[in-house]
C-alpha positions in Angstrom: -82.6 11.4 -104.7 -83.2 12.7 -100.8 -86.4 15.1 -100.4 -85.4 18.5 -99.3 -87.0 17.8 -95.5 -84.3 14.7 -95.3 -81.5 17.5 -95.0 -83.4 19.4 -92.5 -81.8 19.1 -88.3 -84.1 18.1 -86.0 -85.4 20.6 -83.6 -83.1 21.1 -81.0 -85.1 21.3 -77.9 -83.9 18.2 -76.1 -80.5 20.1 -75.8 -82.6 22.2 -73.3 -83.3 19.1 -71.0 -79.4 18.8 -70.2 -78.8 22.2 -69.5 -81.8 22.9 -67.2 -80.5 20.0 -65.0 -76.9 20.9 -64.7 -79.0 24.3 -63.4 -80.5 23.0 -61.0 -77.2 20.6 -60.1 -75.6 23.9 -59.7 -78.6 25.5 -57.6 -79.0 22.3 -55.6 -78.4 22.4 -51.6 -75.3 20.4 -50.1 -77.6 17.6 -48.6 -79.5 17.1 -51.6 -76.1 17.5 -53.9 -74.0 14.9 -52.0 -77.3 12.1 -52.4 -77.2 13.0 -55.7 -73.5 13.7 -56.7 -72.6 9.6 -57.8 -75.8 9.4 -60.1 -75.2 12.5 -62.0 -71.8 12.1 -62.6 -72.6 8.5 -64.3 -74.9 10.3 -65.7 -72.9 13.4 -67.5 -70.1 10.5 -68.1 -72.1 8.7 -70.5 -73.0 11.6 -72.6 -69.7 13.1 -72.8 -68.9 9.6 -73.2 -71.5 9.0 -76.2 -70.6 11.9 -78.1 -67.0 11.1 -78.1 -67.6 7.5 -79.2 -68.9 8.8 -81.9 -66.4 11.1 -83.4 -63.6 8.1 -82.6 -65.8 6.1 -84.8 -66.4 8.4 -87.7 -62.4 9.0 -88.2 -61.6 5.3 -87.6 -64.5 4.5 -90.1 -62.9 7.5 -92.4 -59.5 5.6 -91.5 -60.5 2.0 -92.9 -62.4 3.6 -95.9 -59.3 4.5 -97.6 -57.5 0.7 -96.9 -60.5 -1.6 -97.1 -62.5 -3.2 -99.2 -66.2 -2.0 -99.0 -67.2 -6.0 -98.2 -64.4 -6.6 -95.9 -65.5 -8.2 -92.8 -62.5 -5.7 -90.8 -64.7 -2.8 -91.0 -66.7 -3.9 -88.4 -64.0 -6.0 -86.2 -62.1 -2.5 -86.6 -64.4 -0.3 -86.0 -63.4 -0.1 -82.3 -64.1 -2.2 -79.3 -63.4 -2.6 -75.5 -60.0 -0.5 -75.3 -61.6 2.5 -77.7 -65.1 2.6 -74.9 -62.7 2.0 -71.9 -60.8 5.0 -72.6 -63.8 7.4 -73.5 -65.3 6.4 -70.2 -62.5 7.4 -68.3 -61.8 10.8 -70.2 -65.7 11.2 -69.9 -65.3 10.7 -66.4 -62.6 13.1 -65.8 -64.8 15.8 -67.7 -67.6 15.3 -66.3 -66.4 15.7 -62.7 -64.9 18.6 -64.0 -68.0 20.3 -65.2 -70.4 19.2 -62.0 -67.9 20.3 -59.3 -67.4 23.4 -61.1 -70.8 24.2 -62.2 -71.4 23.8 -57.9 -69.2 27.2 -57.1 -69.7 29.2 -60.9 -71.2 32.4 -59.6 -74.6 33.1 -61.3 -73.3 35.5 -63.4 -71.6 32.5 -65.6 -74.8 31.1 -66.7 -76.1 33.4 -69.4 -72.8 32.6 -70.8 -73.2 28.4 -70.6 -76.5 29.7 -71.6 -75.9 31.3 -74.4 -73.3 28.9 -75.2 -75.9 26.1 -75.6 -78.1 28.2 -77.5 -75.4 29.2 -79.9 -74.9 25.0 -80.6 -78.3 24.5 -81.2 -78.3 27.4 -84.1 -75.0 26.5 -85.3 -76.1 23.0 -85.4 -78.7 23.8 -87.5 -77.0 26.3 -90.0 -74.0 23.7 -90.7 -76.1 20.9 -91.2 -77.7 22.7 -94.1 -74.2 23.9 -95.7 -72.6 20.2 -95.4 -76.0 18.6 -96.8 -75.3 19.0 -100.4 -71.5 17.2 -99.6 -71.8 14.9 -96.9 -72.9 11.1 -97.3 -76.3 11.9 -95.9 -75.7 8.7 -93.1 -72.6 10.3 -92.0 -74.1 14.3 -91.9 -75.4 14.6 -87.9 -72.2 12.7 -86.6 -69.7 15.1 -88.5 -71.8 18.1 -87.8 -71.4 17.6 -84.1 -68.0 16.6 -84.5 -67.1 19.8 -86.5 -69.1 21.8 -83.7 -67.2 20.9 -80.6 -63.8 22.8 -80.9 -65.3 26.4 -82.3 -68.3 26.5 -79.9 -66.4 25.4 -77.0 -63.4 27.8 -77.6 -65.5 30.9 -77.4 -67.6 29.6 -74.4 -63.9 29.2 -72.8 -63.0 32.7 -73.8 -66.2 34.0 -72.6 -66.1 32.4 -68.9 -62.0 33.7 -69.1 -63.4 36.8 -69.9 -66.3 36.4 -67.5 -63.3 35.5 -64.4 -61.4 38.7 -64.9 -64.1 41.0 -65.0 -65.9 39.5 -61.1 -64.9 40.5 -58.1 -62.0 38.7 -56.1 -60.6 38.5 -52.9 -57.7 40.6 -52.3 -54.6 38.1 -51.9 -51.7 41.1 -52.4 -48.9 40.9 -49.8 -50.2 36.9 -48.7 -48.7 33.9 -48.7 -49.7 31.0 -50.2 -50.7 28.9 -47.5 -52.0 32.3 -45.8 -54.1 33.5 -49.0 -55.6 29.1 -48.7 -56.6 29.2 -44.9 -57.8 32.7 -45.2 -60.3 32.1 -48.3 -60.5 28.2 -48.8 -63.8 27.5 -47.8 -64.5 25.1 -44.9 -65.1 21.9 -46.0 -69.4 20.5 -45.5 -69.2 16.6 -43.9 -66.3 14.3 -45.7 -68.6 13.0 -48.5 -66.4 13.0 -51.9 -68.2 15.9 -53.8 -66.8 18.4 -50.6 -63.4 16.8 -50.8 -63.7 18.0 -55.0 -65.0 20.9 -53.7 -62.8 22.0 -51.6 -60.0 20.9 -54.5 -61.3 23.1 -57.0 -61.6 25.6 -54.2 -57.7 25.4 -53.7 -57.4 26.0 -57.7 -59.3 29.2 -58.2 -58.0 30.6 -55.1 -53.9 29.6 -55.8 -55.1 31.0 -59.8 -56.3 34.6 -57.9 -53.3 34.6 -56.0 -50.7 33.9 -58.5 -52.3 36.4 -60.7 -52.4 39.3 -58.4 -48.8 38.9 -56.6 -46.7 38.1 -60.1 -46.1 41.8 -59.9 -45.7 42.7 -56.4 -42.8 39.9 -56.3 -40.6 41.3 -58.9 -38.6 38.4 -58.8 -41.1 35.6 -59.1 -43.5 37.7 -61.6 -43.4 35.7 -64.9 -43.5 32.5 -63.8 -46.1 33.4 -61.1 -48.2 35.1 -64.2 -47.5 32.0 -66.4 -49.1 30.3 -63.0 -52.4 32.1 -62.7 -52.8 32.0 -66.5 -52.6 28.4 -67.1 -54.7 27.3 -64.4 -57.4 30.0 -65.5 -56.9 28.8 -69.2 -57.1 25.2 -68.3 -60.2 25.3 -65.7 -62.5 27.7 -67.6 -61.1 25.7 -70.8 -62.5 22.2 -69.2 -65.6 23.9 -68.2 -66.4 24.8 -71.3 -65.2 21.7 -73.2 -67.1 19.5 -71.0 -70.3 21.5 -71.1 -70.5 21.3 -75.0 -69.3 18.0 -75.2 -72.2 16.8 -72.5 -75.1 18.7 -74.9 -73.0 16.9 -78.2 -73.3 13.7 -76.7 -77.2 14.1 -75.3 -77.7 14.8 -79.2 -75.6 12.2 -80.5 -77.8 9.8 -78.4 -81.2 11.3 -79.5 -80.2 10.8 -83.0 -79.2 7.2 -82.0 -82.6 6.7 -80.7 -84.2 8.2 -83.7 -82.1 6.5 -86.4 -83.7 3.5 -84.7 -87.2 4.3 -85.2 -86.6 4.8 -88.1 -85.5 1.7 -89.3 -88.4 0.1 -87.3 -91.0 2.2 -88.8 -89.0 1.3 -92.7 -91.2 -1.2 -94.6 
């Protein structure tokens, strides 16, 4: 029978390591960001990277549970190889540039909500391991924790940084063209290192999402799908931003209780 401290999470703390470098990513000067650009991205791909590994494993586990035998040498062969890494390294990737060039022009104002955001997965982390203890194989408990984690946490962070985006100031694009409203505001670009290239890309995005958003009603006749414009791209940046910040601190855990589960075994008699 497990003791009642086998249940309990561990602390939390290392969560705080992540964020406070993604702070001072954001914070960092140009010079300093385009050294250091290439390592962090390899970097914040292999946590998203980690953390999705593991959820693809736990369903594909869950998957073969219910057709193999609990001897059968498949389990392991089918537990996912080469194509299963290769494809959550590129998705890791794509998130993770996502979150670093974005986290280089979020205002300052956005970070008591990525903030609170990480905060609020720590706690919730905590509380939901205790309510799936008495249910879940007690193996299996940390990985489906963080994998039942990932959607709620990140969906409100998204609707908290949408929120966040309507309620700064914007430039006033009324009356512009497109091209106009781009050479007006787009800023200009630092050197032709790749992170300014991003930079500049994402740049383009937020000023195209301010413009569709405030002409769909001056131009009568291109005012829904101008609106349908500005809403998807705000949905889908702030959406990414989000989904790759939480799955970043998932995957930092997921490898801490990697590392842990390790010692563990070496310290077992």
């Amino acid at each position: 029978m497990a003791r009642t401290g086998d249940h309990l999470p561990s602390p939390a703390w290392h969560l705080a390591l992540p964020v406070l470098a993604l702070l001072l990513w954001s914070l960092s000067g140009s010079a300093w960001a385009r050294w250091l650009f290439l390592p962090a991205w390899v970097l914040a791909t292999q946590l998203i990277a980690a953390g999705g590994l593991e959820a693809a494993r736990l369903r594909r586990r869950a998957w073969l549970g219910q057709y193999l035998r609990d001897g059968s040498p498949w389990h392991h062969r089918l537990r996912g190889g080469a194509v299963m890494v290769a494809r959550h390294q590129l998705l890791g990737a794509l998130l993770a540039l996502v979150l670093l060039v974005k986290l280089r022009g979020l205002p300052l104002a956005a970070w008591p909500l990525l903030l609170a955001g990480a905060v609020g997965l720590a706690l919730a982390r905590g509380w939901l391991h205790r309510r799936l203890a008495p249910h879940v194989i007690e193996a299996r408990l940390p990985a489906v924790t963080r994998r039942l984690l990932v959607a709620p946490v990140a969906g409100l962070l998204a609707l908290a940084l949408v929120g966040m985006a309507l309620w700064l100031p914007q430039p006033w694009l009324v009356d512009l063209g497109w091209e106009a409203a781009l050479l007006r505001h787009l800023p200009a670009g630092e050197g032709g290192s790749l992170l300014a290239f991003f930079e500049r890309l994402a740049a383009a995005a937020e000023i195209t999402r301010a413009w569709a958003m405030q002409n769909a009603e001056a131009q009568l006749s291109l005012g829904a799908p101008l609106a349908l414009l500005g809403w998807l791209l705000m949905l889908l940046t702030q959406g990414a931003l989000a989904w790759a910040f939480v799955r970043l601190l998932v995957g930092a855990d997921a490898l801490r209780g990697e590392g842990a589960s390790g010692r563990r075994l070496e310290e077992a008699p």
